[in-house]
N, C-alpha and C positions, 0 to 999 in steps of 0.2 A: 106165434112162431119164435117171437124172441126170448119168451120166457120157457117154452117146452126145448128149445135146441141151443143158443146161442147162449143164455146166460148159465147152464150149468157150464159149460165149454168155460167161460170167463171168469167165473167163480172161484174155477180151478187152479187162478193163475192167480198170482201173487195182482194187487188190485192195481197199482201204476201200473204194473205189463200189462195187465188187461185193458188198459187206459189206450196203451198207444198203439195196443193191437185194432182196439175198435180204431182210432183214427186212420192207422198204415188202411186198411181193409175200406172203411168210406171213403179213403182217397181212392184208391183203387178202382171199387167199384164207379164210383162217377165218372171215369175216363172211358168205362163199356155205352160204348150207346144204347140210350136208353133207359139206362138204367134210374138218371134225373125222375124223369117222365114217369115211372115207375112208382120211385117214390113219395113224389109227390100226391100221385093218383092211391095211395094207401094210406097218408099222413097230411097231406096238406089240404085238412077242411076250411071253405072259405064259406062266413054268409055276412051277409050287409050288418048283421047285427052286436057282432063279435066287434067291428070296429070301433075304435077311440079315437079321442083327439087328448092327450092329456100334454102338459109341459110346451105348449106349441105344434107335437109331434103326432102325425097322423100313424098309429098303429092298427095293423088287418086284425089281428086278435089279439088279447090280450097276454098270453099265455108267451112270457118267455126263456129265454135259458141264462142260468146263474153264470155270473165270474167264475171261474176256479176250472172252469170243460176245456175253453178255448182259450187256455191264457194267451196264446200268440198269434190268436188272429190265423190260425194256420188253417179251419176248414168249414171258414163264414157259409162258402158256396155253398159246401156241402151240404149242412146244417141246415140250409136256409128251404132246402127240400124237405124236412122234416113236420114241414107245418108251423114252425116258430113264429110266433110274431115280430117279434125282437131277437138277439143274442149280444150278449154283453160281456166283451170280453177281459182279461186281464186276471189276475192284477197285476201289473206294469209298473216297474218301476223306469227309471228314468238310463241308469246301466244296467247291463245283464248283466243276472245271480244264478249260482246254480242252486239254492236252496238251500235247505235241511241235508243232512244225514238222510241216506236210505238205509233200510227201509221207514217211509214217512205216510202211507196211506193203509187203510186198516179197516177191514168190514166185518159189522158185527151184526152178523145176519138173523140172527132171533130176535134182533130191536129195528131190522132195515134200517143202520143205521153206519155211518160211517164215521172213521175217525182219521183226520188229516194233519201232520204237522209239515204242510209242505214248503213254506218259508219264501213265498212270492217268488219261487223259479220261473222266470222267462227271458224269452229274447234280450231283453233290453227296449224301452221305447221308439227307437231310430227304427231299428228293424222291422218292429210290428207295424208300425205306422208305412212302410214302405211294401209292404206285405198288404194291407189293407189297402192301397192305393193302384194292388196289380187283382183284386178281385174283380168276377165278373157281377154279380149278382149287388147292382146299385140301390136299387129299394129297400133292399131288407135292412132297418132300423140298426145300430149298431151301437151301443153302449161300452163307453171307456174306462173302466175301473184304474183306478193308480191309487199307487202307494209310495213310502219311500225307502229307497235303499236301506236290507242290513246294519251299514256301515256307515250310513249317515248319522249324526245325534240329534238327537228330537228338539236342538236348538235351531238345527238349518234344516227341519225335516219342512216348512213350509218351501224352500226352495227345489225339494227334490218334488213336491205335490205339484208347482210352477214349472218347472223340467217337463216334466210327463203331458203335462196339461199342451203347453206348447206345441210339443211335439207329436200331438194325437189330432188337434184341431181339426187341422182338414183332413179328417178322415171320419171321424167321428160324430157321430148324430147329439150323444150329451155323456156329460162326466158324473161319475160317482167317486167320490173320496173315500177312501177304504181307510180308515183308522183302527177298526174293531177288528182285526183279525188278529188271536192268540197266537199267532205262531212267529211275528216278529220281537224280539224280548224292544222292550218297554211303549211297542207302537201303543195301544188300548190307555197308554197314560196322557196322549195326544188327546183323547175323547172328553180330558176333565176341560173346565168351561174356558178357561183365559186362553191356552195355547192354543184350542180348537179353531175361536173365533179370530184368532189373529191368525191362524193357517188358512181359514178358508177367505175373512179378506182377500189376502194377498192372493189367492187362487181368483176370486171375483174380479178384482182391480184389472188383473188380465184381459178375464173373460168379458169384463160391461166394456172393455176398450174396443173389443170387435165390431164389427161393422155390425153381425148380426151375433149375437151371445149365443152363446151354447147353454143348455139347462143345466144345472150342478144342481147332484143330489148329493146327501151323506149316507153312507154305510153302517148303522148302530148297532152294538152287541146288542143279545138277549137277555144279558146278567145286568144292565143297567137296574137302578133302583127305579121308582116313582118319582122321588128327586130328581134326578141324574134325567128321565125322560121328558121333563117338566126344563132342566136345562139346555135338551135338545131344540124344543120347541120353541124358546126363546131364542135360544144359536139360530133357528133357522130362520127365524123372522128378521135380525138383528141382521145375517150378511146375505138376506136377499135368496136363499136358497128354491130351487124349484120341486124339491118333493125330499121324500127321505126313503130310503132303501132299508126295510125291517123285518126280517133278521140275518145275522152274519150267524157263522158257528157258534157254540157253547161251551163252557169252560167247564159244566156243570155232568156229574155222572149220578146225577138221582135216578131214580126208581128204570132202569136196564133191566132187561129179563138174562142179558150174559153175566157168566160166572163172574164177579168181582173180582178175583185174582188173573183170571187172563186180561181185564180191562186194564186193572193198575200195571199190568205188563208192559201195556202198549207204549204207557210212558204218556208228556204231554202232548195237547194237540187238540183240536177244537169239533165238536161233536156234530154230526147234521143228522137228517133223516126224521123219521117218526117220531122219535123223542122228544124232540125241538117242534112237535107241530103247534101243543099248546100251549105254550108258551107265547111262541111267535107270533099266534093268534090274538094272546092277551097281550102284547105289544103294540100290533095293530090296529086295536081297536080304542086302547088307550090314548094316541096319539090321535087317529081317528078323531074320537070323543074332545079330546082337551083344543083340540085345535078349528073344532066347529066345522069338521068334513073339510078347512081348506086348505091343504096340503094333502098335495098326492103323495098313495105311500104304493112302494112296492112292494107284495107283500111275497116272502120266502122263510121256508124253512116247514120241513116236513110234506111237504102235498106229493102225498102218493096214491092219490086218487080222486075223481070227478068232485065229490065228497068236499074234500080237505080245499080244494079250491073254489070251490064253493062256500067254503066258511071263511076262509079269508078276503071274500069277495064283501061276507054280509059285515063281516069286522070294521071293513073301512077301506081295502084295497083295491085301488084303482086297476093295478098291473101286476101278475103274479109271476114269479121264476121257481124254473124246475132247477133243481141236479141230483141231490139222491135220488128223490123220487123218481128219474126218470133214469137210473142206473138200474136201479132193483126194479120197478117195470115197466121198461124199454120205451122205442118212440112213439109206438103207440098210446101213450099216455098223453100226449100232446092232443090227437084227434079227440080224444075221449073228453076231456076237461072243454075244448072249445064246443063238442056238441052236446053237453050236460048245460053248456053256458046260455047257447039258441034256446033249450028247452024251458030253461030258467027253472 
């Protein structure tokens, strides 16, 4: 239904509009009775076997929804009808931004692939975190992406990652450090090895001070070397990290089947979808491998079908997230991935 009617309809529309048209319409919809019950009973596959225990955290299925959908925490409930196991929102910074320039979002549908330079727009952390605390839906797993401020410099950007973190605590099930996204100018230089590790100390020192710690994970670009991924795995051993979050967007425009001159149009901004699956797969599995299976990874980037999350399963990942893939084919994509998972 959503690929024969709904997504021509949204296709049509400039792709932010279409963003907030699907949210205005499922908020909507879940105020008709019923309609929960509904969805749930078309998308929310459950079996005993789908479930995890990874990071501490008891997950129903493995299958969940990327940063970047629900930066504000604005339609956990909804969502949480969809069949997700998780949803993870943000990215958050510690004050509201309004982003990029529009227009900043960009589909390029002969690759199913998207191009974003949307520049951490949201609430602000105070907000989200008070927004999260008036949801109804208490089970459903909730993942806190932060970043930091635009307009902070990447000298005090460990206190803006300390901001966020603070101020998400009690609301949130566990943290991802978002460093690797293209679209803040010089965040991805936060990723080389010294300032890394002295940012996410200082994020830990917080977090092991809690009565009960939260999990931190890190968020790593695709463009990392073997090097660079080999320093990862040392960062994450060195501040106690509980898994790693693999892959973020791409900076990279190899082998598109779209015309080169409408891509370079688009301008910058960091690439997701089909392209990014092989890749993110050979990330995966790298990390995977180098780390002897023990470090859980979450694995993203391209799964547009039962298929793709199934190879990121065999690569080394513990927990997978949708967001292109589940733009380009709808929420039914969720059911699909969790009972290709039962069948093994």
């Amino acid at each position: 239904m959503y690929k024969a009617l709904a997504k021509p309809l949204l296709f049509n529309l400039d792709a932010e509009r279409a963003h907030h048209l699907v949210f205005d319409n499922l908020r909507r919809a879940a105020r008709v009775p019923g309609t929960s019950a509904l969805l749930r009973a078309l998308y929310d596959f459950q079996h005993p076997s789908l479930e995890r225990e990874v990071f501490g955290l008891k997950f129903p299925n493995p299958v969940g929804l990327a940063a970047g959908f629900d930066k504000n925490a604005a339609l956990t409930d909804e969502l949480a009808t969809l069949g997700f196991g998780f949803v993870e929102i943000g990215t958050v910074t510690p004050r509201p931004q309004p982003g990029n320039p529009q227009p900043r979002l960009f589909r390029l549908p002969q690759d199913e692939a998207l191009v974003n330079r949307m520049g951490f727009n949201n609430d602000g952390a105070a907000v989200v975190a008070a927004r999260l605390a008036r949801r109804r839906n208490r089970q459903l797993i909730i993942g806190g992406n932060i970043g930091k401020n635009k307009d902070t410099p990447n000298e005090r950007a460990a206190d803006d990652y300390v901001a966020g973190f603070e101020a998400l605590a009690e609301e949130v099930d566990y943290f991802v450090v978002n460093v690797s996204s293209p679209n803040t100018p010089g965040l991805r230089q936060l990723q080389e090895k010294k300032p890394l590790i002295e940012l996410l100390q200082q994020v830990q020192a917080r977090n092991l001070n809690r009565a009960k710690p939260h999990p931190l994970l890190l968020k790593i670009a695709p463009d990392l070397t073997d090097s660079q991924l080999d320093d990862i795995l040392e960062i994450a051993r060195e501040t106690k990290l509980s898994g790693l979050v693999a892959t973020n967007t791409t900076i990279s425009r190899d082998n598109l089947n779209t015309e080169p001159g409408y891509v370079a149009s688009l301008g910058a901004g960091g690439l997701s979808g089909k392209p990014l699956r092989a890749r993110a797969t050979e990330v995966i599995r790298y990390l995977h491998r180098k780390s002897d299976g023990g470090l859980p990874i979450i694995g993203a980037g391209g799964i547009h079908s039962a298929a793709d999350a199934q190879e990121k399963v065999a690569a080394g990942a513990t927990l997978i997230q949708l967001y292109t893939g589940f733009i380009y084919e709808g929420p039914a994509l969720v059911s699909r991935i969790n009972r290709s998972l039962v069948r093994g």
